[in-house]
C-alpha positions as CSV (number, residue, x, y, z in Angstrom):
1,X,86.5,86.5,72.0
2,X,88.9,89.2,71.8
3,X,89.9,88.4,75.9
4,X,90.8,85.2,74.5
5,X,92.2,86.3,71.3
6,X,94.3,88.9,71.6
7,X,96.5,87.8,74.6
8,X,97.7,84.5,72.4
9,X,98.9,87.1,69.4
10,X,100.7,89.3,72.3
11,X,102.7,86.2,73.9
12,X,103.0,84.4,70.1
13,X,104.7,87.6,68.9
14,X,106.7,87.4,72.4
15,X,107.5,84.0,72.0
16,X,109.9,84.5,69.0
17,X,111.8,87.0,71.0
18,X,112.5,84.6,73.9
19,X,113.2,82.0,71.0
20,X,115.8,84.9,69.9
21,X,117.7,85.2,72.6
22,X,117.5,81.6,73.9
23,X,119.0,80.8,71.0
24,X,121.3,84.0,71.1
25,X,120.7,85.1,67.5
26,X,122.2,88.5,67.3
27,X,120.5,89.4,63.9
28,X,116.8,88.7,65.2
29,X,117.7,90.6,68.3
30,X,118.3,93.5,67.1
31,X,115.2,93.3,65.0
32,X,113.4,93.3,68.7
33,X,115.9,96.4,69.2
34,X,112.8,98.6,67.1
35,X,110.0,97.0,69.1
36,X,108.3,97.8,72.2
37,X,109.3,94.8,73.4
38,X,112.6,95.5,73.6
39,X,112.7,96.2,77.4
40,X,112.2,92.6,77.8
41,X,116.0,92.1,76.1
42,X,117.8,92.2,79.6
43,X,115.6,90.7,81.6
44,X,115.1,87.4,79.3
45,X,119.1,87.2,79.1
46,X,119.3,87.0,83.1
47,X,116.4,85.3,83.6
48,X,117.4,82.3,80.8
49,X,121.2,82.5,81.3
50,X,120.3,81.3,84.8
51,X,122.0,84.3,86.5
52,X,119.0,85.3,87.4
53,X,120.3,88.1,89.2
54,X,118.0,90.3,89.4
55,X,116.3,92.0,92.4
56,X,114.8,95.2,93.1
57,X,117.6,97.7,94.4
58,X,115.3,100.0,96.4
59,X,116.6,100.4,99.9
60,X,113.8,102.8,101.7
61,X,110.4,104.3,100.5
62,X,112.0,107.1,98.5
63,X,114.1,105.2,96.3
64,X,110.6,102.8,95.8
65,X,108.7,105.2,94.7
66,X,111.1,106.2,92.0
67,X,110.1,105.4,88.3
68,X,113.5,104.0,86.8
69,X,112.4,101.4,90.0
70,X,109.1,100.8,88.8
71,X,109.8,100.5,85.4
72,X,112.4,97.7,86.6
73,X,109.9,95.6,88.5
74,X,107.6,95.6,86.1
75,X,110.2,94.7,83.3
76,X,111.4,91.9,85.6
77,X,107.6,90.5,85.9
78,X,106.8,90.3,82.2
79,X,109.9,88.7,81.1
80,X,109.6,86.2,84.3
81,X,105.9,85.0,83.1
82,X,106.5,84.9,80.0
83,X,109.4,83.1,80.7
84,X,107.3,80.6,82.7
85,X,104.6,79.8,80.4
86,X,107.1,78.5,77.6
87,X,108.5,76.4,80.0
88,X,105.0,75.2,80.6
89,X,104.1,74.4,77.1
90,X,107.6,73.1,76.4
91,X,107.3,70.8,78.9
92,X,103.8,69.7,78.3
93,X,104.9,68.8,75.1
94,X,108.1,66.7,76.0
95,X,105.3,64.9,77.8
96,X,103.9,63.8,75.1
97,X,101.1,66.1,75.4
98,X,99.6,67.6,72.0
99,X,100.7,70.9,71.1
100,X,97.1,72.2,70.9
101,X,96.2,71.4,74.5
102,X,99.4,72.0,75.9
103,X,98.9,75.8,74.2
104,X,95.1,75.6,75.4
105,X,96.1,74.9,78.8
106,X,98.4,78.1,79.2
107,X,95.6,80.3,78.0
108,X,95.7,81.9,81.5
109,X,98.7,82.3,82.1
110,X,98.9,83.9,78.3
111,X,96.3,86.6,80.0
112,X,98.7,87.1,82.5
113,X,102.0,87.8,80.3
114,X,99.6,90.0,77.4
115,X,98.6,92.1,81.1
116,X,101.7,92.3,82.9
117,X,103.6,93.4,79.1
118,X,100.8,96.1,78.3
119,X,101.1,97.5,82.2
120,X,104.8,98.1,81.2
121,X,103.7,99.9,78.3
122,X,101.5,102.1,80.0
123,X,103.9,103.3,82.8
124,X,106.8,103.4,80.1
125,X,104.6,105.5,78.0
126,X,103.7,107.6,81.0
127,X,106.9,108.3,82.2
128,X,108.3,109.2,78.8
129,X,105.7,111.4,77.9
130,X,106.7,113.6,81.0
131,X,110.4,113.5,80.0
132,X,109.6,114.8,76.8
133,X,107.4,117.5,78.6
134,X,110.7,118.2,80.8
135,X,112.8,118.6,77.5
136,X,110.4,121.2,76.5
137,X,110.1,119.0,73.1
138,X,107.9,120.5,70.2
139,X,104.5,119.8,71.1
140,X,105.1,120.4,74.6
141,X,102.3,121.4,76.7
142,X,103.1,121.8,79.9
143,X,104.6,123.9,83.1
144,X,106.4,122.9,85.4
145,X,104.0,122.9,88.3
146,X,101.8,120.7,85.9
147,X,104.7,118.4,85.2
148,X,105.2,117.8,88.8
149,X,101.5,116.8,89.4
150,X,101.4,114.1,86.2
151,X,105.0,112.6,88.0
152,X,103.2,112.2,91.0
153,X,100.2,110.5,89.0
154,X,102.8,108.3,87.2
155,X,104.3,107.4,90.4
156,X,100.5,106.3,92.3
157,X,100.0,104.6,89.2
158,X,103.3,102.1,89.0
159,X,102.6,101.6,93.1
160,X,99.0,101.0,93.1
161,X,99.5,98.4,90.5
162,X,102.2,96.9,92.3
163,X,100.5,96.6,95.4
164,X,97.3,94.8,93.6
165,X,99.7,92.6,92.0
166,X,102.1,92.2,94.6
167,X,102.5,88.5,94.9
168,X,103.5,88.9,90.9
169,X,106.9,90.3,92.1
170,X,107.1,88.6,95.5
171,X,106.8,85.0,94.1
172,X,110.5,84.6,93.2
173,X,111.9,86.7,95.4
174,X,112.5,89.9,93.3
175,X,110.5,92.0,96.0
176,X,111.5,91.5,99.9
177,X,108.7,91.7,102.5
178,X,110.6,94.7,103.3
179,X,110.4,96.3,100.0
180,X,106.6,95.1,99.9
181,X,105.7,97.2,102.7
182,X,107.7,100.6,101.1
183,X,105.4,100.0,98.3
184,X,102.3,100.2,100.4
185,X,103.7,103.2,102.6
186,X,104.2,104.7,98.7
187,X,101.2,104.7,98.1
188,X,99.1,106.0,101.0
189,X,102.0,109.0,100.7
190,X,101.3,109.6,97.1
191,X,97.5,109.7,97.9
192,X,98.5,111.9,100.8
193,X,100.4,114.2,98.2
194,X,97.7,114.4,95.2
195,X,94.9,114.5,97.5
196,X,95.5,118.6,97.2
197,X,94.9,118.5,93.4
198,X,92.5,115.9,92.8
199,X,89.7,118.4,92.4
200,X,91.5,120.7,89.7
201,X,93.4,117.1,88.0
202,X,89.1,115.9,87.1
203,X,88.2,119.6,86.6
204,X,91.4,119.3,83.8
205,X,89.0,117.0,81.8
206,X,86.6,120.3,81.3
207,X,84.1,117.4,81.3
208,X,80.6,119.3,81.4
209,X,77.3,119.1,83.0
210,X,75.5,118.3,80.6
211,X,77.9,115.5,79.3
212,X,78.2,113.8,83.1
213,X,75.0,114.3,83.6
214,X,74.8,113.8,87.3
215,X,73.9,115.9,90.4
216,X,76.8,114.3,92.5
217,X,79.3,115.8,89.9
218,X,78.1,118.7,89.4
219,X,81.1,121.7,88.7
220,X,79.2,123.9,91.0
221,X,79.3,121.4,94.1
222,X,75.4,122.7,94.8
223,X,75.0,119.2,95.4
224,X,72.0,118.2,97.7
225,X,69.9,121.0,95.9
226,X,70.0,119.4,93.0
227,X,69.5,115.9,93.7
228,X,66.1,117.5,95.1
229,X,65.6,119.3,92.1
230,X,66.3,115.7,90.1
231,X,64.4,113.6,92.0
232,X,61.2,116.2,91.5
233,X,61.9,115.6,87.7
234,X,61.0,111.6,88.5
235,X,57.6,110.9,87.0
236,X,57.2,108.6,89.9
237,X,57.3,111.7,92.1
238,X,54.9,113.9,89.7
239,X,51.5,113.1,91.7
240,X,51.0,112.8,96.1
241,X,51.0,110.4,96.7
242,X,52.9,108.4,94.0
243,X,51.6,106.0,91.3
244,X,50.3,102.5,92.7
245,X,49.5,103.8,95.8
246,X,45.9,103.1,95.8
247,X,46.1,100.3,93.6
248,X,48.6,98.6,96.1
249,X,49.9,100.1,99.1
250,X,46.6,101.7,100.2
251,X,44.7,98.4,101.4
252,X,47.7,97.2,102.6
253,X,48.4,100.5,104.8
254,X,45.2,101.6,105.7
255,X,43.1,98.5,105.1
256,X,45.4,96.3,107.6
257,X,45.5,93.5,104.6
258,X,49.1,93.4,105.2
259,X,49.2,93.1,109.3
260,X,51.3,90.6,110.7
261,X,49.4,87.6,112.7
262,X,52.1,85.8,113.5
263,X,53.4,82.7,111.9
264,X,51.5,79.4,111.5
265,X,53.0,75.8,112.0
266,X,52.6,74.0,108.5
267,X,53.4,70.6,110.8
């Protein structure tokens, strides 16, 4: 239910702000002004002025992988599907189609705005969260070396995402083929880059044994040990040979029960 639900109150809320500046109504702009979805405010103007100018400025994998660039592409996609599915239902309704099932069928593409909006948040979120870090803001926790790493994270993050999503961005030509394959070089070069630190970045969690519970994870790496030690723990392991044997597999093993004769023609 709340799959369903929640995406419809994301792109209703959205709706009045493409309403807003469709309609270029400076007061309930500026209302959007102490939103989140205030990023969208550019983008929407382009996008329903017909400009439609905009296109991803990154000219080689450096400039790519940089987060104002990011942050841009994934501006551009929200406000270009959300974008799409009022046209949809707008014209489903000039139709003549009822307002209910023209709403009922954009229900996916709803999904796909309430996803490609909260994906903005996150990186936003990310990437202002280290700037404040940067400032050395109250609250601030920390170093440099550490604010470095969490870039880097922010950075795998924006690119992986892209990547998954890439046809998103490729669709209307905001991305070029070109720029399609600096975001997949990104991203094999940011794993390349955290690959060092991904050990201490889960150790960071302080997670414990006791709370993963698992031999795999262990802090330790004394890995294979304890799997043995585990697998001794099973009860079906208590007893040589295991429970069911002679109930089951005996006759089968020793008895010949089970010994293959060869098939039979049922013709």
């Amino acid at each position: 239910g709340d799959n369903q639900m929640l995406p419809q109150q994301v792109v209703k809320v959205l709706f009045k702000l493409v309403n807003a500046v469709q309609s270029g109504d400076a007061d309930a702009i500026d209302q959007y002004k102490r939103c989140d979805s205030r990023y969208l405010i550019p983008s929407l103007k382009s996008i329903l002025s017909g400009d439609n100018a905009e296109e991803c400025r990154a000219t080689n994998k450096e400039t790519m992988m940089d987060l104002a660039t990011l942050l841009a592409a994934y501006r551009h996609r929200a406000a270009r599907l959300l974008v799409g599915v009022a046209a949809q239902i707008q014209g489903a309704v000039s139709e003549g189609v009822a307002m209910q099932k023209a709403w009922n069928d954009a229900l996916i593409q709803m999904a796909r705005v309430s996803r490609a909006h909260a994906m903005y948040l996150l990186l936003e979120n990310f990437a202002t969260s280290l700037d404040d870090e940067r400032q050395s803001k109250p609250g601030s926790q920390l170093g440099p070396k550490e604010i470095e790493v969490m870039t880097d994270l922010a950075r795998l993050f924006g690119l992986y995402w892209l990547e998954r999503e890439i046809g998103d961005f490729l669709e209307d030509g905001y991305l070029s083929s070109e720029q399609a394959n600096m975001v997949r070089s990104g991203v094999l070069t940011m794993l390349d880059k955290i690959r060092p630190n991904a050990v201490a970045l889960v150790d960071a969690r302080d997670f414990s044994d006791f709370r993963l519970k698992s031999a795999l994870g262990r802090y330790d790496g004394n890995v294979y040990p304890e799997i043995m030690k585990t697998a001794k723990k099973d009860p079906l392991n208590q007893t040589e040979p295991g429970p069911g044997y002679a109930e089951h597999l005996k006759r089968l093993i020793v008895g010949g029960v089970g010994a293959y004769t060869g098939t039979q023609s049922r013709l």
